[in-house]
Backbone as numpy.savetxt, mean C-alpha at the origin, in Angstrom:
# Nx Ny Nz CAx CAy CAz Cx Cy Cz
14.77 6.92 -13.01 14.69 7.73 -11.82 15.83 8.73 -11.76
16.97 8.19 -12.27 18.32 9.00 -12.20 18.12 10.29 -12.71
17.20 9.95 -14.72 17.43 11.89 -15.39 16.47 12.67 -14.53
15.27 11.53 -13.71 14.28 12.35 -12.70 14.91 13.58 -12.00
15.66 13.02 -11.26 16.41 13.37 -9.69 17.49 14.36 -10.08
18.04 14.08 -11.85 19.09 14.99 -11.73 18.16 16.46 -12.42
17.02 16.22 -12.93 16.06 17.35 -13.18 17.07 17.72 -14.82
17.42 16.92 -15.74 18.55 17.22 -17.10 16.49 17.46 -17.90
15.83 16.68 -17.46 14.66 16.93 -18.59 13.14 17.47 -17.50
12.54 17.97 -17.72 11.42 18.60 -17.05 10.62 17.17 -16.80
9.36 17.01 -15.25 9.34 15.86 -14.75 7.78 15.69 -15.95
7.14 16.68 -16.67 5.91 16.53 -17.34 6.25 15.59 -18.30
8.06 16.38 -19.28 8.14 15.09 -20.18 8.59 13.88 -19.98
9.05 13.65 -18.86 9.41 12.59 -18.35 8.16 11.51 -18.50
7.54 11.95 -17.90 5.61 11.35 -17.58 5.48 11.00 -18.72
5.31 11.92 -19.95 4.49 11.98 -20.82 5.27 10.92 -21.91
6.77 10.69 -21.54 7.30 9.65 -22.31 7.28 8.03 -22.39
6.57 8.39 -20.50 6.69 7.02 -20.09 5.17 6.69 -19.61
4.46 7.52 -20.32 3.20 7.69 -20.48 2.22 6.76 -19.54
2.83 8.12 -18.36 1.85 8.56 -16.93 1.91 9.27 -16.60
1.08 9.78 -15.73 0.45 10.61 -15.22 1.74 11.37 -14.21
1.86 13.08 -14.59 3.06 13.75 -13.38 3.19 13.13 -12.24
1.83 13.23 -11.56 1.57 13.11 -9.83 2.12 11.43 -10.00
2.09 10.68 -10.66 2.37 9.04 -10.48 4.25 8.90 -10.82
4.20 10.14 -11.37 6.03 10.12 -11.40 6.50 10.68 -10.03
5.96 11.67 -9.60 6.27 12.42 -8.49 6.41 11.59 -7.51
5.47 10.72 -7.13 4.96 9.21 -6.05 5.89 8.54 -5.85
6.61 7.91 -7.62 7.80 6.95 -7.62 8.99 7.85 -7.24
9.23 8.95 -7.75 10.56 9.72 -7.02 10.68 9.62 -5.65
9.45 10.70 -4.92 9.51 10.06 -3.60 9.77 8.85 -2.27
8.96 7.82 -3.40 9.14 6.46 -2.87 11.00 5.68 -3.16
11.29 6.56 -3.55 12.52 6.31 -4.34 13.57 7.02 -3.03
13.44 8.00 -2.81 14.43 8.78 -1.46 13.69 7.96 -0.41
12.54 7.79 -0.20 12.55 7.02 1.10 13.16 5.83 1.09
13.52 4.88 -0.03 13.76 3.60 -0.09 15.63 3.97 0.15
16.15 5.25 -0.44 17.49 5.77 -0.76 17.90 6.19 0.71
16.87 6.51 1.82 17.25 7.15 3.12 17.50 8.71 2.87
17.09 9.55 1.89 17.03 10.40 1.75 15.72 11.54 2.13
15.07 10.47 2.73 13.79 11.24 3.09 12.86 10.39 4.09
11.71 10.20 5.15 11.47 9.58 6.15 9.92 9.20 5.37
9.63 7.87 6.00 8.57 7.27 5.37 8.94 5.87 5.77
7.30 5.30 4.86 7.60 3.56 4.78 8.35 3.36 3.22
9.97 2.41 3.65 10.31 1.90 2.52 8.91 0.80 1.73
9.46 0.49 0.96 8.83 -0.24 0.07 8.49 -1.67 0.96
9.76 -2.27 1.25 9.57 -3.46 1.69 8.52 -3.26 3.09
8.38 -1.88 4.24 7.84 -1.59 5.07 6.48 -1.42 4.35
5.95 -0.83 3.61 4.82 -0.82 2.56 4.08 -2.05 2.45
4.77 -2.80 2.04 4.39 -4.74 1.23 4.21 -5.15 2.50
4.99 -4.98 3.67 4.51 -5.86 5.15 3.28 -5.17 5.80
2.89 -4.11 5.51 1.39 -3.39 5.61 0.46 -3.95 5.09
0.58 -3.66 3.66 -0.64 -4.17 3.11 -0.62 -5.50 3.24
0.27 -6.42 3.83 0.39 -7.99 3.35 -0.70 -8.21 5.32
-0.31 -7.55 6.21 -0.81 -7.37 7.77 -2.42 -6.83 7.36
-2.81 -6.01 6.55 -4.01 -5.42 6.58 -5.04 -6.68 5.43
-4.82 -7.85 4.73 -5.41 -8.65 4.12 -6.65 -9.14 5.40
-7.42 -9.51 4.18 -8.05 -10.50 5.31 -7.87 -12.24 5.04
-7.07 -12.39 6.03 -6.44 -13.64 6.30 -6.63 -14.16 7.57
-6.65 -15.36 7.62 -7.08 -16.29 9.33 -5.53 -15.69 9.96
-4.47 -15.52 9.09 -3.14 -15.66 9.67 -3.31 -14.23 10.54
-3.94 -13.12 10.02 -4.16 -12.09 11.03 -5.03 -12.45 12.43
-5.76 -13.47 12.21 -6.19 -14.07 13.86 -5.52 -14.59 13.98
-3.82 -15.14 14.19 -3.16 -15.94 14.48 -2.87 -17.45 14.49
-4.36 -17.91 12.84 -4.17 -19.51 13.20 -3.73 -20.12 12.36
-3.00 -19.00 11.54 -2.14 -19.50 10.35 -2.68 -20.60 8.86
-3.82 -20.46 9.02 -4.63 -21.15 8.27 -4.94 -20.41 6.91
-4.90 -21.01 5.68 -5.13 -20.29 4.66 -6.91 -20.53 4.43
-7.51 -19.85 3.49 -8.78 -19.96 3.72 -9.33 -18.81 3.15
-10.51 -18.52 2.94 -11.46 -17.42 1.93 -11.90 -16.04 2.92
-12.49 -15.54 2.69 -12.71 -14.27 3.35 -14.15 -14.85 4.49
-14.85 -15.49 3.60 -16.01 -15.83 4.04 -16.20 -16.62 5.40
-14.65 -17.01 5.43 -14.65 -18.19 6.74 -13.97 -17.27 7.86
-13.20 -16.71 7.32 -12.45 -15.72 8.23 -14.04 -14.70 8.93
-14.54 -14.10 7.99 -15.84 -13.39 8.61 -16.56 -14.51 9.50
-16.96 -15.49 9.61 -17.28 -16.80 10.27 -16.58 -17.06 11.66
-15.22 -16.98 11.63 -14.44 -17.23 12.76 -14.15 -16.21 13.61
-14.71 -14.98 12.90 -14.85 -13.55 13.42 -16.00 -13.62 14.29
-16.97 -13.55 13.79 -18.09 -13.89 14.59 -18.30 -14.70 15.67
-17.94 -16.03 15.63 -18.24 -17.08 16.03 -17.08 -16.26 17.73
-15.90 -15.72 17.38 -14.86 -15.39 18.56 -15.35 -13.58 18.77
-16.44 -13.29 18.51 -16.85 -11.83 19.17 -16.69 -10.60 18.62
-15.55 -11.01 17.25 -15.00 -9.93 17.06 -15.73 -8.86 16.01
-15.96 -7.54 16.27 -16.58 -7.49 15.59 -15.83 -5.84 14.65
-16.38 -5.33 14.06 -15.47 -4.14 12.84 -16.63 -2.82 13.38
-15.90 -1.61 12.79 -16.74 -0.56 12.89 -17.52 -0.52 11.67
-18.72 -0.61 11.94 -19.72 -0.35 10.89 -20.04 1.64 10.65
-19.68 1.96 9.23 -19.67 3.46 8.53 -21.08 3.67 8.10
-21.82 2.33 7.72 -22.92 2.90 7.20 -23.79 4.13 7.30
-24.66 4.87 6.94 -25.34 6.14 7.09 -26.85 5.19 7.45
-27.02 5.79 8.47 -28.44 5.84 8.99 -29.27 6.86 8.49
-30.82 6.49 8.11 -31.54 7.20 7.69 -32.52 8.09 8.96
């Protein structure tokens, strides 16, 4: 991240050495000043407590229960709750 940031080598060969994609180097730089306080966003660890809150887990209904998706959709139902359905109507 360091020769990134100090810009000593262009960010294409950087990518191409560490063979990925620019835009996926560009991502980690970024994610890199937000984690540094150099720039505003979700740190990393703020990131991992997102996606870890957006699972589907009983623990997001509050009953702390580990368990499959299938039961969680079950206990959804069974307590009212229900999701926005996107489908396209014909």
């Amino acid at each position: 991240m360091e020769l990134a940031h100090r810009r000593e080598k262009p960010i294409a060969g950087i990518a191409h050495a560490l063979r990925i994609v620019e835009s996926c180097l560009w991502r980690w730089l970024e994610q890199d000043d937000i984690d540094a306080g150099r720039a505003e966003g979700l740190s990393t660890d703020e990131r991992a407590e997102s996606v870890r809150l957006r699972r589907c887990t009983p623990t997001r209904l509050g009953l702390g229960l580990a368990c499959g998706r299938k039961r969680v959709a079950r206990l959804k139902r069974t307590a009212g709750l229900t999701g926005v359905c996107h489908r396209r109507r014909h």
